[in-house]
Each structure stands twice: as C-alpha cells, then as structure tokens.
C-alpha positions in Angstrom: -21.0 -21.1 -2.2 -20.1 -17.6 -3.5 -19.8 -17.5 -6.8 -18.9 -14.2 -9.6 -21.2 -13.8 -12.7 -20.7 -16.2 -14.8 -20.0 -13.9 -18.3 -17.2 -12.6 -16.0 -13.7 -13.4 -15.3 -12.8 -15.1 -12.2 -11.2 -13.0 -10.0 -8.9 -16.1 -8.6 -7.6 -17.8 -11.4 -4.4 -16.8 -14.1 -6.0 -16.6 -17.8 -5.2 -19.3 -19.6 -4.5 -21.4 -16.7 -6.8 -24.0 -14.5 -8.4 -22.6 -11.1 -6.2 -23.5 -8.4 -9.8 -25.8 -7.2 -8.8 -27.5 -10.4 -5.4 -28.4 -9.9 -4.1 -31.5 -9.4 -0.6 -31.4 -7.4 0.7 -29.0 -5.5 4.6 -29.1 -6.2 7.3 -27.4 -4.1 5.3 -27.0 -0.6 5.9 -30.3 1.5 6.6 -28.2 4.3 3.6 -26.3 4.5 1.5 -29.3 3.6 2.9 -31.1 6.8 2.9 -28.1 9.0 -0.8 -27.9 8.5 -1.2 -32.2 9.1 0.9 -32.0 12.2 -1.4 -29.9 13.6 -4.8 -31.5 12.8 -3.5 -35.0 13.4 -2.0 -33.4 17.2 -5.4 -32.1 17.9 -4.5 -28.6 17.4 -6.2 -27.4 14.7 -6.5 -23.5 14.5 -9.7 -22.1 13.4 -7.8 -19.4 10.8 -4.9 -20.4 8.4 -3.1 -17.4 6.6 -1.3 -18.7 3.6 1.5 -16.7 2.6 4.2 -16.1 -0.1 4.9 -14.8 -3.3 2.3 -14.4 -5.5 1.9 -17.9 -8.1 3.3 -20.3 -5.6 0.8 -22.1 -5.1 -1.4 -20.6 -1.7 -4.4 -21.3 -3.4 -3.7 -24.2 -4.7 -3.0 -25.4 -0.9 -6.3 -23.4 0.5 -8.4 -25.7 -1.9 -6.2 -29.0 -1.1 -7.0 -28.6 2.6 -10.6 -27.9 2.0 -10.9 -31.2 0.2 -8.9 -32.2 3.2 -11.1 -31.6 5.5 -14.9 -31.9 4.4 -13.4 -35.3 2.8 -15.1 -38.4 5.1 -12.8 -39.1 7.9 -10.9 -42.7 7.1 -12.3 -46.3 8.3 -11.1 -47.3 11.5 -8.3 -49.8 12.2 -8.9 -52.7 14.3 -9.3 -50.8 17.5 -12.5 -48.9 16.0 -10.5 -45.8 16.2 -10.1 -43.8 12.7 -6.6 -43.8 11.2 -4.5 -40.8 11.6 -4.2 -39.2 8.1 -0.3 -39.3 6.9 -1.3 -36.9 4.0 -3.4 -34.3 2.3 -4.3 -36.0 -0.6 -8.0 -36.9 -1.2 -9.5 -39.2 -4.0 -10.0 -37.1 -7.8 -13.1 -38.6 -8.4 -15.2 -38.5 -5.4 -19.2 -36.2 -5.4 -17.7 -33.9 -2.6 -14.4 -33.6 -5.2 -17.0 -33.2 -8.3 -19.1 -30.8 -6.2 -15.9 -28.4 -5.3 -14.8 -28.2 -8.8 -18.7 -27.2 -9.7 -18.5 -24.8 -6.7 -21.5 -26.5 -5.6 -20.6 -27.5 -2.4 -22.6 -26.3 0.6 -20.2 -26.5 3.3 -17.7 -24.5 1.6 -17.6 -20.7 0.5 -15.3 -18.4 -1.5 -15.2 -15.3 -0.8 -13.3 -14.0 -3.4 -14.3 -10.2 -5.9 -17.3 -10.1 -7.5 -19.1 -7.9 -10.0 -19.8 -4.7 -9.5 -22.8 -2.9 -9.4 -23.7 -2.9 -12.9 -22.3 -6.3 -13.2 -20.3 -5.4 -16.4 -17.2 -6.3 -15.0 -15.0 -7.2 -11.6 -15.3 -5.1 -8.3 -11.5 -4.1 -7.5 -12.2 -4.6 -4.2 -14.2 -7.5 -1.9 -16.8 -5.3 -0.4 -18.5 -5.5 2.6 -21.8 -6.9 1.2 -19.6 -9.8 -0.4 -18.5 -10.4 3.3 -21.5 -10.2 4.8 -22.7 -13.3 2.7 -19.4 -15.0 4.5 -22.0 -14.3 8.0 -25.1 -15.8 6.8 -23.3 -19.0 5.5 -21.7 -19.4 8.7 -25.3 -18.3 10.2 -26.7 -21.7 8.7 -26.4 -24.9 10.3 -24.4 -26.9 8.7 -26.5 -30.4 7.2 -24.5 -32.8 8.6 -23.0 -30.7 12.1 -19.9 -30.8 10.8 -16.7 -28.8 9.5 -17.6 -26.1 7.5 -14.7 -23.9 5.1 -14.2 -20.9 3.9 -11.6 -20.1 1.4 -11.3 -16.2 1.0 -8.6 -15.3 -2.0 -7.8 -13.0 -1.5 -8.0 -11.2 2.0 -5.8 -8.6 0.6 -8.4 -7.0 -1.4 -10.6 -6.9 1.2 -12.0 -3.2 2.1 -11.9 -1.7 5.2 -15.4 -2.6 5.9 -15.0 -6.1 4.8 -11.9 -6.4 6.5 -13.6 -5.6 10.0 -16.5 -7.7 9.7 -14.2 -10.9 8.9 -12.2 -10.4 11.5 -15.8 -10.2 14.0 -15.5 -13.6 12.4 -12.2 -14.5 13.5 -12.7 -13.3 17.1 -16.2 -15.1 17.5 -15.3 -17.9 15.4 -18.4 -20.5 14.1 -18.6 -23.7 15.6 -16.6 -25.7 13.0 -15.6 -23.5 11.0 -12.3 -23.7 9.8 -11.2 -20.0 7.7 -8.6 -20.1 4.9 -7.0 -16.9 4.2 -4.6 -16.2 1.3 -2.7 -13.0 1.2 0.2 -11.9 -0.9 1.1 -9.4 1.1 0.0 -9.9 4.9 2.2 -7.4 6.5 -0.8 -4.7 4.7 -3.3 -6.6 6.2 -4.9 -5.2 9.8 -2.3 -6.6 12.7 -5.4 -7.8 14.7 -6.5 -10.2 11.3 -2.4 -11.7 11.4 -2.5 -12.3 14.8 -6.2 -14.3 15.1 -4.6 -16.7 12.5 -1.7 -19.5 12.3 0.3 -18.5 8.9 1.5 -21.4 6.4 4.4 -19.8 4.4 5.2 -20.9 1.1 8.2 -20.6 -0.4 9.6 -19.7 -3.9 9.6 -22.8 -6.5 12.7 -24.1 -7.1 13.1 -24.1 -10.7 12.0 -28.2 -11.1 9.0 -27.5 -9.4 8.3 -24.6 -11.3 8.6 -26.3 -14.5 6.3 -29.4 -13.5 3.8 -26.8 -12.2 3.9 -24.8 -15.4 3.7 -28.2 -17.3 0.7 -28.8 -15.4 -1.3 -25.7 -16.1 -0.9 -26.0 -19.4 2.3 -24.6 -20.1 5.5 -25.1 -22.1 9.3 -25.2 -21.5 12.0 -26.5 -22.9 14.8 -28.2 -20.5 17.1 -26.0 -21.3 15.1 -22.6 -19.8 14.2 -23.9 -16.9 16.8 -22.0 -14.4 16.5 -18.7 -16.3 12.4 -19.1 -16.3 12.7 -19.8 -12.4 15.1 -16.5 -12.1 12.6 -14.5 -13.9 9.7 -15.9 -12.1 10.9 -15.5 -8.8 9.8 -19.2 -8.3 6.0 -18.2 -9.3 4.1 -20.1 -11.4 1.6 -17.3 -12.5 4.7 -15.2 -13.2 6.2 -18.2 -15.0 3.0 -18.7 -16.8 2.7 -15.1 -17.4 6.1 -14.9 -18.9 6.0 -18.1 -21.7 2.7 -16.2 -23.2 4.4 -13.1 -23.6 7.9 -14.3 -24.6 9.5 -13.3 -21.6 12.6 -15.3 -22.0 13.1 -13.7 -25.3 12.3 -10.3 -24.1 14.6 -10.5 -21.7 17.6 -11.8 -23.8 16.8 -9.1 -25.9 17.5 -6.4 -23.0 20.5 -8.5 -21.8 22.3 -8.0 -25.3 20.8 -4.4 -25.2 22.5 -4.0 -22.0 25.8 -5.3 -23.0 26.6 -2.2 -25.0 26.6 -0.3 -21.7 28.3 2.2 -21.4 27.3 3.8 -24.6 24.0 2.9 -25.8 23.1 1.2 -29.4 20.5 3.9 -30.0 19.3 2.6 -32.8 18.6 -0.7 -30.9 17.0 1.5 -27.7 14.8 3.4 -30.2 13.9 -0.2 -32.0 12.4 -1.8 -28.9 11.1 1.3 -27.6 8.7 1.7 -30.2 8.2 -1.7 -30.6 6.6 -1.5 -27.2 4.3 1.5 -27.3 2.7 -0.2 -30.4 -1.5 0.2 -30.2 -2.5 -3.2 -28.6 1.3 -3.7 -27.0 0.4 -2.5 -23.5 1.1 -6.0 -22.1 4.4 -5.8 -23.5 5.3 -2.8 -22.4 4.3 -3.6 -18.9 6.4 -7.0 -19.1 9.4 -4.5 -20.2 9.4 -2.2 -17.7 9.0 -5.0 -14.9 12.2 -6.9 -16.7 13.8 -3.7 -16.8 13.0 -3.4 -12.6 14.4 -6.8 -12.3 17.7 -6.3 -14.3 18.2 -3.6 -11.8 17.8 -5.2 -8.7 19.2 -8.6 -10.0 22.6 -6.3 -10.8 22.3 -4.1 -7.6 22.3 -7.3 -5.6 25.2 -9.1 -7.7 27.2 -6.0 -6.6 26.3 -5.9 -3.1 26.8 -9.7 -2.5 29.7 -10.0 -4.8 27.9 -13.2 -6.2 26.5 -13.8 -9.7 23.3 -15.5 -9.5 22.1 -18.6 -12.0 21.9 -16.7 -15.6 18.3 -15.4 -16.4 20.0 -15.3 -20.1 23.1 -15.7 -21.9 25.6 -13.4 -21.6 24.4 -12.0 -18.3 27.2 -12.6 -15.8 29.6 -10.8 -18.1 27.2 -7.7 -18.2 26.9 -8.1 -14.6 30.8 -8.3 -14.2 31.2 -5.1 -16.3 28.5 -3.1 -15.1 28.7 -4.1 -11.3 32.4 -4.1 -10.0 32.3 -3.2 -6.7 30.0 -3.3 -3.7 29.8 0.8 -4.1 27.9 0.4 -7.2 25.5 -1.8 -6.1 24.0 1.8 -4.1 24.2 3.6 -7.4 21.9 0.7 -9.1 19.3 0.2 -6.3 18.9 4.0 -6.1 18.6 4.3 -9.9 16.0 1.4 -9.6 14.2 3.2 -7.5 13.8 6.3 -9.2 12.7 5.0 -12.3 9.9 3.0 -10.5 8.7 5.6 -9.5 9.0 8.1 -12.4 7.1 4.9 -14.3 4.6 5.2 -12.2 4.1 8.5 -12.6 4.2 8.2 -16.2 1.4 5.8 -16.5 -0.3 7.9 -14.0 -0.5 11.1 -16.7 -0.3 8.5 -19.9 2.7 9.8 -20.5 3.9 8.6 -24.1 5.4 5.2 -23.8 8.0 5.1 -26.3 9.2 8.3 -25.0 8.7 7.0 -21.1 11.0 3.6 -21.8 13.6 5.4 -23.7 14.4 7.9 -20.7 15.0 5.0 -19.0 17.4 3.7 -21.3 19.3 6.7 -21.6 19.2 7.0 -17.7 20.7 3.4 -17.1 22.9 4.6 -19.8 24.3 7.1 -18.2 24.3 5.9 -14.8 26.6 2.6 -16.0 28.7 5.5 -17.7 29.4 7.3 -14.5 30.3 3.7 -13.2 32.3 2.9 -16.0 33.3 -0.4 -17.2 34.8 -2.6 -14.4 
C-alpha cells in the first residue's frame, strides 16, 4: 500500500480529526451505501466507483467502508451451500484484514493519494505521474489469494495531467479484480473520458443531525442549541463543520451578522476593530475563515432575495438583516454581482499580499455601500 512519509501530514485526513480509514460510522449516506449493495448483490458490480459531493461529507469515509466491504471474507453459506447475500456494508471492527487497513498494511489494497515531494520536506500539491505508476505495478502483481483487489485514490482531483492519463489506461484495460475507488470533489474538472469509465455514488449534504453526530464522532464539540446554524455554515460538511468549531466560526459569524445589521451606514469603529483583528501576525486562518463567511453572507442574502425565502438562521438576528437588506428579488442581482467581484478582488489581493486589514475593510465599505444604494427595505 502507498503510503506518504511518515514525518509528514497526510494528505487525506482533516487535522485534528481521525483518517476517514479510521472512522467508524458513516452517517447521512444510506442512499449511496445501498446504491453501491444493490449492485454487487445483482451481480453488477462496476470496476470504477466515483464518489462525489461536497467536500467533508463523508466520500472517503464510504471509499474505505466499501474496501473493508469487499476484501472482508464472503459470509458462510445458508443451508443450500450458497453464501448469503450481504444486506449491508458493515464489516466486523476488530478483524486482522480491519487491523491491517487501519496500519495501511494491507496488500490487496492501495491509496493513491499526494506524497512528498522531491526533497521530501513537505507534500507534493499534485499526485504525480510516478505516484500513479506505482497504482500499475500493484495491479501488475498477482494478487496472493486470486482475488479482489482495491484501490482507493483521494483524491483524483489532484491528479496531474500525466497521472490522470495513465489511470484512466487503467480504467479502459481494467485488472482482473480490481475494483477502483475514485473520490473527487469536483468531477465536472476531471477528464470526460475518466467520468464516463466509472459508475458515480453521490453524496449529499448532512442534514444538520447527521452533521452533529459526525462531528461528535471525530472528536468534535457542539452544543444542541448550534446545531442548525453549524449545518448552515457547513454546508452539511463535516470537515467544514470541524473546521469551523476550531476556529470559532459560530462566533465569527455572529459577530459579522451584528456588524451587518448597522447596514446601511457602517459602525466604522466596529469594521476597523475586526479588520485588524484579522490581519494580526499568526491570524491568517482567521482571516481566511472571514473572508469565506463574508462570501457566504453574500450568497446566503443574494439567494433569500431571489427565492423570497429565509433560510434556517446561521445566527441570531439574521432573518431581520436579511429582511432589511434583501427586499425584493431585484436586489438579489445587485448581491450576487457584488459577491462576485469581491471574490475576485480577494483573490487578487492575496495574489500581490496585498495588506489584509486594508483588503477586508474595502470590502466592508463596499457591502456598505452597495446595501446603501439598496436601502433599507
């Protein structure tokens, strides 16, 4: 099995959370699950699986369930001699092929997945075509018992070009046995001829009970009461989700929904406060978190406008700014447009380290003066 350095990060896991190999219950995806066991038990098991969805909702999670899945010991037979049709995914915890996985020490299974770079002081940005090429020779070696072999590759959307075109040699010619597991967060990048060589699992969005037992799970902790607005922010994603609770994302974005409530006619003082706050030395994941709330609060607004309908409350108070700053369907144009510039004039920002204090107050001032040409509804 492939395996990164081992005084690096991995690639494929959220810091401070378990490896998705490590996880014990995948919440929220029963349809995906039994998509995927309706076609093995049928006898019409595709050789490629592309799991997609938002990013944090559990694709990996699922990859390494049906791994376990399938290298797991078929079940005893019934009376007839026959084996028992499997009614679920779940495998045994504590079993040597389960141990093994978790070790990633088992030799019918390999992740593909970034590894270090050439000087191996830190994480390739992209899975190379040498990293693929190792997918080859595994496949090139007979398995020791004839049987299924996996591979799990997370994720095939940081595949290069090169890498890209020798898995999908793979996909064309596939192994005998092999059975490829492809996560992508964003499959309509990857090459049309990799999409259409595999069946796609789609996951959706965790409601926000699911997301809370997930983020439970990986270590995390939320109190009854935020459970809705952390599922809002999150977009159903439990790395988002987990993301958010270490950097005080609820409270960051309270903190921009009171801001925002003194729209039209900015609390300067209050602008300049958080501003600076966030271009502190050693703040840049705070500042990143700000920006990406303040993208959200757009589109959440732009959307509220154009459908007419408030969505569940990310924070208090936020249906009344919504109510105020969105009246009609026409200004739901003036928001997504706004949104969109200031994307991109953050990106561009970063790009030339522009200074950030300076770079999230324009877009105060400019969502300032875009709910002023609005005006209150």
């Amino acid at each position: 099995m492939a395996d990164s350095s081992d005084t690096l990060p991995e690639p494929d896991r959220t810091p401070g959370a378990p490896h998705p190999r490590d996880t014990g219950t995948l919440f929220g995806q029963e349809a995906a699950e039994d998509d995927f066991l309706k076609a093995f038990t049928g006898g019409r098991l595709h050789h490629a699986w592309l799991m997609t969805g938002p990013r944090g909702v559990g694709k990996a999670t699922l990859a390494w369930k049906i791994a376990r899945f399938l290298l797991s010991p078929p079940p005893e037979g019934g009376l007839s001699g026959e084996p028992a049709l499997p009614e679920t995914l779940e495998t045994p915890a504590d079993t040597p092929l389960a141990r093994r996985m978790r070790a990633l020490g088992e030799p019918r299974l390999f992740l593909l997945r970034r590894a270090a770079n050439d000087k191996g002081t830190a994480l390739s940005q992209v899975i190379t075509v040498d990293e693929a090429r190792r997918l080859k020779s595994f496949f090139a070696l007979s398995a020791a018992d004839g049987g299924t072999r996996v591979a799990i590759i997370d994720s095939v959307d940081e595949m290069n070009p090169n890498a890209a075109n020798a898995l999908l040699k793979l996909l064309e010619e596939p192994p005998a046995g092999a059975v490829f597991l492809l996560i992508s967060h964003q499959p309509a990048r990857l090459l049309p001829t990799i999409r259409s060589r595999c069946r796609e699992l789609r996951l959706a969005p965790l409601s926000a009970d699911d997301l809370s037992d997930a983020l439970v799970q990986a270590g995390g902790d939320i109190a009854p009461e935020d459970r809705t607005a952390l599922a809002e922010l999150a977009g159903g994603s439990v790395g988002e989700a987990f993301r958010l609770t270490n950097l005080q994302g609820l409270e960051s974005y309270r903190t921009l929904i009171d801001l925002f409530g003194t729209l039209p006619g900015l609390n300067r003082p209050a602008a300049l406060a958080l501003s600076e706050a966030a271009a502190a030395r050693g703040a840049e994941d705070r500042f990143d978190l700000i920006l990406t709330q303040i993208d959200l609060f757009l589109s959440r607004l732009a959307r509220a406008a154009a459908r007419r309908e408030t969505p569940p409350e990310a924070a208090p108070n936020e249906a009344a700014v919504f109510a105020r700053l969105a009246p009609d369907q026409a200004s739901a144009r003036a928001w997504a447009d706004l949104a969109q510039t200031l994307t991109q004039r953050a990106r561009r920002g970063r790009a030339v380290n522009l200074d950030h204090a300076a770079l999230l107050m324009d877009t105060l001032l400019r969502i300032d003066a875009t709910a002023g040409r609005i005006g209150p509804g």
